[in-house]
Biopython code that builds the backbone (N, CA, C, O; Angstrom):
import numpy as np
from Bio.PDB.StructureBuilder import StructureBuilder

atoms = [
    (1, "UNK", "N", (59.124, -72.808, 37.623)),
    (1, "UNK", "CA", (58.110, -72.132, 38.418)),
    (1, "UNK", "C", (58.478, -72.309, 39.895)),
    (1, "UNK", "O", (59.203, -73.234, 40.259)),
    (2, "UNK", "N", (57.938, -71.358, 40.780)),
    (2, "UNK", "CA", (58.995, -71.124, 41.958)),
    (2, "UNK", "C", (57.751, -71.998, 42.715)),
    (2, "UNK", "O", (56.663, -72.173, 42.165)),
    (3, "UNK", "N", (58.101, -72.543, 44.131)),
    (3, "UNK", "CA", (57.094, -73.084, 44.498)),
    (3, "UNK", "C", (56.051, -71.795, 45.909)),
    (3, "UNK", "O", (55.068, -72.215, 46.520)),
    (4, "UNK", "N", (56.267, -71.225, 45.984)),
    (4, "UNK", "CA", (55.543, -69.930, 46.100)),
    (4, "UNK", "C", (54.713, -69.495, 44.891)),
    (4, "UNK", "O", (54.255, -68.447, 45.346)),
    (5, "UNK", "N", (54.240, -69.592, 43.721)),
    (5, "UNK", "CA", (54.101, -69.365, 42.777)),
    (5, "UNK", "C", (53.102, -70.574, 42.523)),
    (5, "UNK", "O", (51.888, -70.393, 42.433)),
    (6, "UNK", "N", (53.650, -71.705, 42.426)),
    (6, "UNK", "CA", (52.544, -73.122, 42.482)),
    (6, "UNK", "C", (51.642, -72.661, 43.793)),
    (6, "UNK", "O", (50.435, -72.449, 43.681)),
    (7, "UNK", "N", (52.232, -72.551, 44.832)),
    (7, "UNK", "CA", (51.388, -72.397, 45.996)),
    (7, "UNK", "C", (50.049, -71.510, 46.190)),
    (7, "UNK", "O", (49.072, -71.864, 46.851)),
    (8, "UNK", "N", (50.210, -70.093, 45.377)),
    (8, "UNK", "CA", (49.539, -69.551, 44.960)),
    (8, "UNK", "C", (48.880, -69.605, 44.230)),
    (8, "UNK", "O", (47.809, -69.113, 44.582)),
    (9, "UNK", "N", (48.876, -70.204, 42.630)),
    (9, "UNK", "CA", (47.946, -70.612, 42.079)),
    (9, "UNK", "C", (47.307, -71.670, 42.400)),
    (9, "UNK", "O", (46.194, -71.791, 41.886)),
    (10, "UNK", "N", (47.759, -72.700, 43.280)),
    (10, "UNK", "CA", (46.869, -73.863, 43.764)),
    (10, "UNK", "C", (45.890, -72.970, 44.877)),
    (10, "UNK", "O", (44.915, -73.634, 45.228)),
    (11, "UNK", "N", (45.941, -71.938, 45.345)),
    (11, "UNK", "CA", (44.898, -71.286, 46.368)),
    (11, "UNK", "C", (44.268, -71.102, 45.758)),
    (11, "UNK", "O", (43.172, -71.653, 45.858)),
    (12, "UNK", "N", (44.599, -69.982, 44.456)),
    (12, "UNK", "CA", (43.686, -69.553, 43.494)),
    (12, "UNK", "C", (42.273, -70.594, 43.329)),
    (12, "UNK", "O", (41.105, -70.442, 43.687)),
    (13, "UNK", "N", (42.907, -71.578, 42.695)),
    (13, "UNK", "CA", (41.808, -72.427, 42.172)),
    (13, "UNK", "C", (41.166, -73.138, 42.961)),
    (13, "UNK", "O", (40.079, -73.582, 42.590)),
    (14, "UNK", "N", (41.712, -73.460, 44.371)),
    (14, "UNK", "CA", (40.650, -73.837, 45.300)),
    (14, "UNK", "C", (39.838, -72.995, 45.652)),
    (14, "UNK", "O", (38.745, -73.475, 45.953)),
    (15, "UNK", "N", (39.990, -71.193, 45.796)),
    (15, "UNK", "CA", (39.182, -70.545, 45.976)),
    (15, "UNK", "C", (37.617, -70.382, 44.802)),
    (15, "UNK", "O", (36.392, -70.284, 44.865)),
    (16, "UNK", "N", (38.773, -70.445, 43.780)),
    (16, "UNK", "CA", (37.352, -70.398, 42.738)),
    (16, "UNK", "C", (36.651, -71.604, 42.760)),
    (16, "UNK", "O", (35.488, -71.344, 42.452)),
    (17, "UNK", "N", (36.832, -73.161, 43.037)),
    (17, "UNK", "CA", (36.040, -74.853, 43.181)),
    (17, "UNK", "C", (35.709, -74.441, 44.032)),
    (17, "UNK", "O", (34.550, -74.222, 43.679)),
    (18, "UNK", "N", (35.785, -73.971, 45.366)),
    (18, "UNK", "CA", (35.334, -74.121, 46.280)),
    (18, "UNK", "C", (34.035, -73.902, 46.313)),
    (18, "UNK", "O", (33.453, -72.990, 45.725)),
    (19, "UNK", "N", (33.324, -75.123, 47.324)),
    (19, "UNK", "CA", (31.587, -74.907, 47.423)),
    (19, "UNK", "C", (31.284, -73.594, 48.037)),
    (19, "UNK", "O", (32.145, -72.823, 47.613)),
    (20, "UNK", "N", (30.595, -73.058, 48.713)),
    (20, "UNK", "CA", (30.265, -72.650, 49.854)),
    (20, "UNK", "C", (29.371, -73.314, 50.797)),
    (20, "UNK", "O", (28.497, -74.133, 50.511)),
    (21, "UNK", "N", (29.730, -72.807, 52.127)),
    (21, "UNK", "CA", (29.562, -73.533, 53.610)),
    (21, "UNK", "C", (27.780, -74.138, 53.146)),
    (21, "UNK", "O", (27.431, -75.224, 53.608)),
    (22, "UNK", "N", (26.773, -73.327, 52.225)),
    (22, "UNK", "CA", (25.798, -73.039, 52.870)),
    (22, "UNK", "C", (25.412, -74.168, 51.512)),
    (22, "UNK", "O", (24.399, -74.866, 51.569)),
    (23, "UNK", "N", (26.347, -74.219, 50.347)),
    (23, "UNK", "CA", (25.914, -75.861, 49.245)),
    (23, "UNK", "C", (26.758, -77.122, 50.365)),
    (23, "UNK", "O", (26.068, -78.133, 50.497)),
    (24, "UNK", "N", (27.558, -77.141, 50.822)),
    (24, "UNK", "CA", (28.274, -77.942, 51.829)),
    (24, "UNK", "C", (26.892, -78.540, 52.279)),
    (24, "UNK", "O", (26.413, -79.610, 51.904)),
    (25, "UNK", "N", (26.255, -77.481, 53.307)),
    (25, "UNK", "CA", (25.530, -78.029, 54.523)),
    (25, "UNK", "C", (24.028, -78.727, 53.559)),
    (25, "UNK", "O", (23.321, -79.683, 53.876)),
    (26, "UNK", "N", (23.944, -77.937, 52.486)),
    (26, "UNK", "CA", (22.655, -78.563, 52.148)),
    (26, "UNK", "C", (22.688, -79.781, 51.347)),
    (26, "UNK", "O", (21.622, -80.369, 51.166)),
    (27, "UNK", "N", (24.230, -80.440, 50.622)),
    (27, "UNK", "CA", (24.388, -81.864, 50.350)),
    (27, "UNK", "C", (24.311, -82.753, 51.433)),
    (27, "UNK", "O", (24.187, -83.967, 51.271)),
    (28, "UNK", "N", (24.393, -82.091, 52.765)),
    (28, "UNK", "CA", (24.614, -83.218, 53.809)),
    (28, "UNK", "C", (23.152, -83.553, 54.330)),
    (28, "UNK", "O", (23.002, -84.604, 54.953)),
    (29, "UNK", "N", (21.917, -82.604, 54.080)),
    (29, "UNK", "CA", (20.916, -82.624, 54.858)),
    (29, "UNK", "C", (20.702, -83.399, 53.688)),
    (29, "UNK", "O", (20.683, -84.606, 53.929)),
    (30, "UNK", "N", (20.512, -83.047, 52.335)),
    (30, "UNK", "CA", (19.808, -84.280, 51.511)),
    (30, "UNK", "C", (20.285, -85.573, 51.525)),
    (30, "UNK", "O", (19.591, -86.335, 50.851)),
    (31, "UNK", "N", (21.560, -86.247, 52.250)),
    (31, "UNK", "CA", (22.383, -87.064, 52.245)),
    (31, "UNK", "C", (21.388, -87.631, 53.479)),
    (31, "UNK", "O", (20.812, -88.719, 53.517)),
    (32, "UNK", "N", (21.371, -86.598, 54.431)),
    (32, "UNK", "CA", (20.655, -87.388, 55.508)),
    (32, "UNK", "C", (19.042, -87.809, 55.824)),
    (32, "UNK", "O", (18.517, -88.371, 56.785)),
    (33, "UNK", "N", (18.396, -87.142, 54.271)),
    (33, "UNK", "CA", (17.022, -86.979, 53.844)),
    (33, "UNK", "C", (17.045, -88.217, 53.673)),
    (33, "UNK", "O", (16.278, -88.875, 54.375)),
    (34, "UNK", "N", (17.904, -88.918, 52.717)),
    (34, "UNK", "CA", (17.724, -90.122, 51.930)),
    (34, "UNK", "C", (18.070, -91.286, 52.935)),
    (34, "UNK", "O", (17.674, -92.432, 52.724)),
    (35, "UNK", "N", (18.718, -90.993, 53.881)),
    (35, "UNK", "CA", (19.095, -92.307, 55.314)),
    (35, "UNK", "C", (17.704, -92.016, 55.500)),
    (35, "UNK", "O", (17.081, -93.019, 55.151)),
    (36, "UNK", "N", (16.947, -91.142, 55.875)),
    (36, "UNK", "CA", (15.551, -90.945, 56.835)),
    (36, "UNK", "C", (14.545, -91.911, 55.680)),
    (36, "UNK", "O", (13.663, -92.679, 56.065)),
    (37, "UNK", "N", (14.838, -91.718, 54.471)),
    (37, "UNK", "CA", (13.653, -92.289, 53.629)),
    (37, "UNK", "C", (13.979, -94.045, 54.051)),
    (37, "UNK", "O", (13.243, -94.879, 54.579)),
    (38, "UNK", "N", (15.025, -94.113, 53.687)),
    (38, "UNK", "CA", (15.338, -95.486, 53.710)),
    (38, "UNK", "C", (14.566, -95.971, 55.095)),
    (38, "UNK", "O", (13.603, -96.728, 55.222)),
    (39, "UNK", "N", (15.312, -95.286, 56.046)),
    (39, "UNK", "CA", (14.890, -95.827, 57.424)),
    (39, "UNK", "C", (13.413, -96.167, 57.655)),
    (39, "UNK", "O", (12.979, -97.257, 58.027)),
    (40, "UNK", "N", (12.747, -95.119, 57.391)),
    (40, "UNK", "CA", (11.379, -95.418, 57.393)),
    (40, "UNK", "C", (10.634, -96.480, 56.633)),
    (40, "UNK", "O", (9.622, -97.016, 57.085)),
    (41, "UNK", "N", (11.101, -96.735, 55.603)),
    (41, "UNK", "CA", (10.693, -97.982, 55.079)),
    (41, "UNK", "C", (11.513, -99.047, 55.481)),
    (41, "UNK", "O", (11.283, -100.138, 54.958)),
    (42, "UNK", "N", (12.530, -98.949, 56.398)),
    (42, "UNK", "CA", (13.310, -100.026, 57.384)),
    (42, "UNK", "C", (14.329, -100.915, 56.256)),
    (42, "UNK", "O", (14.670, -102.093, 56.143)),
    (43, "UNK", "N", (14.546, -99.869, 55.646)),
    (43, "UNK", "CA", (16.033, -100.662, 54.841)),
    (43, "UNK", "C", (16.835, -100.389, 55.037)),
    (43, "UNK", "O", (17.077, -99.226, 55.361)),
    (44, "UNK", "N", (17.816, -101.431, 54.940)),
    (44, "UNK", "CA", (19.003, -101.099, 55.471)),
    (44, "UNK", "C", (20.048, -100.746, 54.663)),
    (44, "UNK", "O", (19.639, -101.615, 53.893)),
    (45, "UNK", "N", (20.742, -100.426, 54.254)),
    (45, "UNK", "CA", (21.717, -99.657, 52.968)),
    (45, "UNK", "C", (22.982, -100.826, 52.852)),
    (45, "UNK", "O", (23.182, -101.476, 51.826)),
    (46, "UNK", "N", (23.676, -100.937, 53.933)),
    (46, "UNK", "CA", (25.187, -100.947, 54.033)),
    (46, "UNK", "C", (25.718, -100.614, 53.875)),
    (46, "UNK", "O", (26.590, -100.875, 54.703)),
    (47, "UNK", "N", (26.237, -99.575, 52.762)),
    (47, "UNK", "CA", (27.097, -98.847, 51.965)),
    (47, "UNK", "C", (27.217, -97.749, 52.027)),
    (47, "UNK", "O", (27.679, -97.308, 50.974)),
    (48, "UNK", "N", (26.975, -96.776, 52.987)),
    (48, "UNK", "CA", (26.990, -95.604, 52.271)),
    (48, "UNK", "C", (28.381, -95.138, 52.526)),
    (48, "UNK", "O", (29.015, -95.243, 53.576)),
    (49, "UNK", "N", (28.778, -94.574, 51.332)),
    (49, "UNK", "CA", (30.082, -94.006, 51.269)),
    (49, "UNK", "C", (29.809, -92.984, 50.051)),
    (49, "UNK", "O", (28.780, -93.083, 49.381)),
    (50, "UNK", "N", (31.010, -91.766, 49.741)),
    (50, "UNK", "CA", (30.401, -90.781, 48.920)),
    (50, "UNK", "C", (30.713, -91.201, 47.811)),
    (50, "UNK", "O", (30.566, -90.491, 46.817)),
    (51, "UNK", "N", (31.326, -92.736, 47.726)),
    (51, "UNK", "CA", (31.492, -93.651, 45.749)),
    (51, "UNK", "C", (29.588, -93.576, 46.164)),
    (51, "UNK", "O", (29.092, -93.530, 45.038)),
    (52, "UNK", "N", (28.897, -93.558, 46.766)),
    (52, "UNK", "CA", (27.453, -94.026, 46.214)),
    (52, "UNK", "C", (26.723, -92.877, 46.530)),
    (52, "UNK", "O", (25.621, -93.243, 46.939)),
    (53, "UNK", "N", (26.845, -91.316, 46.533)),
    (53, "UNK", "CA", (26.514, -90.628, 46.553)),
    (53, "UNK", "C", (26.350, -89.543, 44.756)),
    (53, "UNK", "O", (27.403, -89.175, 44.235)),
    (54, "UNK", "N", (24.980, -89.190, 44.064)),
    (54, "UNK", "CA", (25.874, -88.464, 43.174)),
    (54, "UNK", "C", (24.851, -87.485, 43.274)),
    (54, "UNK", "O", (23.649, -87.579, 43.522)),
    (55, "UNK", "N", (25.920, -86.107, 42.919)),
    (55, "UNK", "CA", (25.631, -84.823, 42.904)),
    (55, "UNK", "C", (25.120, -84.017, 41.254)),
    (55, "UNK", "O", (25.767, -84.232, 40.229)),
    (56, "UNK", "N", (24.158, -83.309, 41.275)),
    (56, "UNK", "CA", (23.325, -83.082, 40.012)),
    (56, "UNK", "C", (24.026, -81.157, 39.956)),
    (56, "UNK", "O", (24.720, -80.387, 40.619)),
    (57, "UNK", "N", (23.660, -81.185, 39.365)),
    (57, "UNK", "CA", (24.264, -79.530, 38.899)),
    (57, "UNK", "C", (23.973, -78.303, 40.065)),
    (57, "UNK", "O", (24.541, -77.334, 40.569)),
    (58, "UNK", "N", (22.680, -79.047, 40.126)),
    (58, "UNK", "CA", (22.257, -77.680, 41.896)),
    (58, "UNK", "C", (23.186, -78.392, 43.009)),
    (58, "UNK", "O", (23.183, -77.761, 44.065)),
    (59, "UNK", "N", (23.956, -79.525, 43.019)),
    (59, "UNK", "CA", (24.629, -79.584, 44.110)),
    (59, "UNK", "C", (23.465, -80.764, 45.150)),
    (59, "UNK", "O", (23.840, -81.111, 46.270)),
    (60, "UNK", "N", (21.841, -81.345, 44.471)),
    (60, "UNK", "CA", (21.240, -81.984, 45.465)),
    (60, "UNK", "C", (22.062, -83.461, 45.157)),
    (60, "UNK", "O", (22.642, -83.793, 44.123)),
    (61, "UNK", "N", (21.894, -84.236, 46.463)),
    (61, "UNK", "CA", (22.547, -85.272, 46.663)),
    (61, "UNK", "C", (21.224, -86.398, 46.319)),
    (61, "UNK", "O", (20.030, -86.159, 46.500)),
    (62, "UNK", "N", (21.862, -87.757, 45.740)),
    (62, "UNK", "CA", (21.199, -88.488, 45.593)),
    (62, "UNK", "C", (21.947, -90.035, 46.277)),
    (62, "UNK", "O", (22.999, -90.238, 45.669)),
    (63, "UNK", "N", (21.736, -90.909, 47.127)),
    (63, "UNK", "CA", (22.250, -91.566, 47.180)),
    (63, "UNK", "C", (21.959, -92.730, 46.603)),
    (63, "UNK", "O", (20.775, -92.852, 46.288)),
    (64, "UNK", "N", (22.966, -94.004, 46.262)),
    (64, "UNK", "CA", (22.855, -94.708, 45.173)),
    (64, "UNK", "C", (23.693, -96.062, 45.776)),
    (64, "UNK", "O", (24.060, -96.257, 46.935)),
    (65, "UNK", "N", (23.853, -96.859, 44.669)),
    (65, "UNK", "CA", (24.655, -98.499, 45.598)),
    (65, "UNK", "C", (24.550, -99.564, 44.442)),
    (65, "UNK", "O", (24.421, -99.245, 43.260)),
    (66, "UNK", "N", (24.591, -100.337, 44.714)),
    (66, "UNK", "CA", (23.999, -101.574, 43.726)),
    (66, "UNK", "C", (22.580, -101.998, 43.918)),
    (66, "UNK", "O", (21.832, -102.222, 42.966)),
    (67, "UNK", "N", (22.095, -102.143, 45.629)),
    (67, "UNK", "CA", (20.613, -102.187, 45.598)),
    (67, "UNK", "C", (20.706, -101.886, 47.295)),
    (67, "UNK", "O", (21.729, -102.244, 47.879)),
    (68, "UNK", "N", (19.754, -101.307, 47.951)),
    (68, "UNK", "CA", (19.457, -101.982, 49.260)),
    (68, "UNK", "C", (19.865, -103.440, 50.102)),
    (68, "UNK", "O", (19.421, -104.544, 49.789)),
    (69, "UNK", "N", (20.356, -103.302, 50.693)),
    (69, "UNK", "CA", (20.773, -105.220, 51.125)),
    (69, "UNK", "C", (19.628, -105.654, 51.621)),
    (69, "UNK", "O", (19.708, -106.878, 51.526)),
    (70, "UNK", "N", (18.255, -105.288, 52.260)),
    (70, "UNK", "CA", (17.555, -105.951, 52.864)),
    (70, "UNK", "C", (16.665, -105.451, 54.067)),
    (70, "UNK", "O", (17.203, -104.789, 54.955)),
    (71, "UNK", "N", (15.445, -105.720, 54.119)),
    (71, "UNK", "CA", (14.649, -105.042, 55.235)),
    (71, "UNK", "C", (15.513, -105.324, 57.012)),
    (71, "UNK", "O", (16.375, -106.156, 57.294)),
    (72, "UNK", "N", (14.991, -104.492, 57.731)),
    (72, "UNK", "CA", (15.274, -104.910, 59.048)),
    (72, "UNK", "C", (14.621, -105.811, 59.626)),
    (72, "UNK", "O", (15.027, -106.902, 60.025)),
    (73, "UNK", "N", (13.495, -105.322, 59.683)),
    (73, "UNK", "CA", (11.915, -106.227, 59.929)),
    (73, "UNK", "C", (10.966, -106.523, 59.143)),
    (73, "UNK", "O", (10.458, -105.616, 58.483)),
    (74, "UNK", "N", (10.546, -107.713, 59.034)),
    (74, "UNK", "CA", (9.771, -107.984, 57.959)),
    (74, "UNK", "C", (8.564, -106.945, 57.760)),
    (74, "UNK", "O", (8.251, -106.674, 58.920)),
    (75, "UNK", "N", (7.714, -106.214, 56.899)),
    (75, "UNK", "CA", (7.073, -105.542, 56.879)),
    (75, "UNK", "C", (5.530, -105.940, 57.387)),
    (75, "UNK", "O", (4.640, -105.090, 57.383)),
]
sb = StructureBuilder()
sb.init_structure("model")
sb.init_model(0)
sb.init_chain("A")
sb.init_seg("    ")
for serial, (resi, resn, name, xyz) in enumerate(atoms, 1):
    if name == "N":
        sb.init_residue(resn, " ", resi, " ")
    sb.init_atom(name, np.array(xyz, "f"), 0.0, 1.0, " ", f" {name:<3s}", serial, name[0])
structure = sb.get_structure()
């Protein structure tokens, strides 16, 4: 197989995986829904990275970890 040929079918199939801009932007606002929840109840995460992020079939984000590490201020 020629590598013009790989090259092309590797476009192919990123075109068809590919999200669009507008599931992109709305994993990031629920990503940043779930910092706002946390925050407000003044926990602090440590972790966030997208290993603790998981995505459900509509594409909403849930973020996840082993637990919260700990309040900021005592409540």
């Amino acid at each position: 197989m020629s590598p013009r040929l790989i090259a092309s079918r590797c476009c192919q199939l990123l075109r068809a995986t590919a999200l669009a801009v507008e599931a992109l932007l709305r994993m990031a606002v629920d990503a940043a829904a779930g910092l706002e929840y946390l925050a407000c109840r003044r926990i602090v995460h440590r972790d966030i990275a997208a290993r603790n992020c998981l995505v459900d079939a509509q594409h909403a984000v849930k973020l996840t970890g082993p637990r919260p590490a700990g309040r900021v201020f005592a409540a």
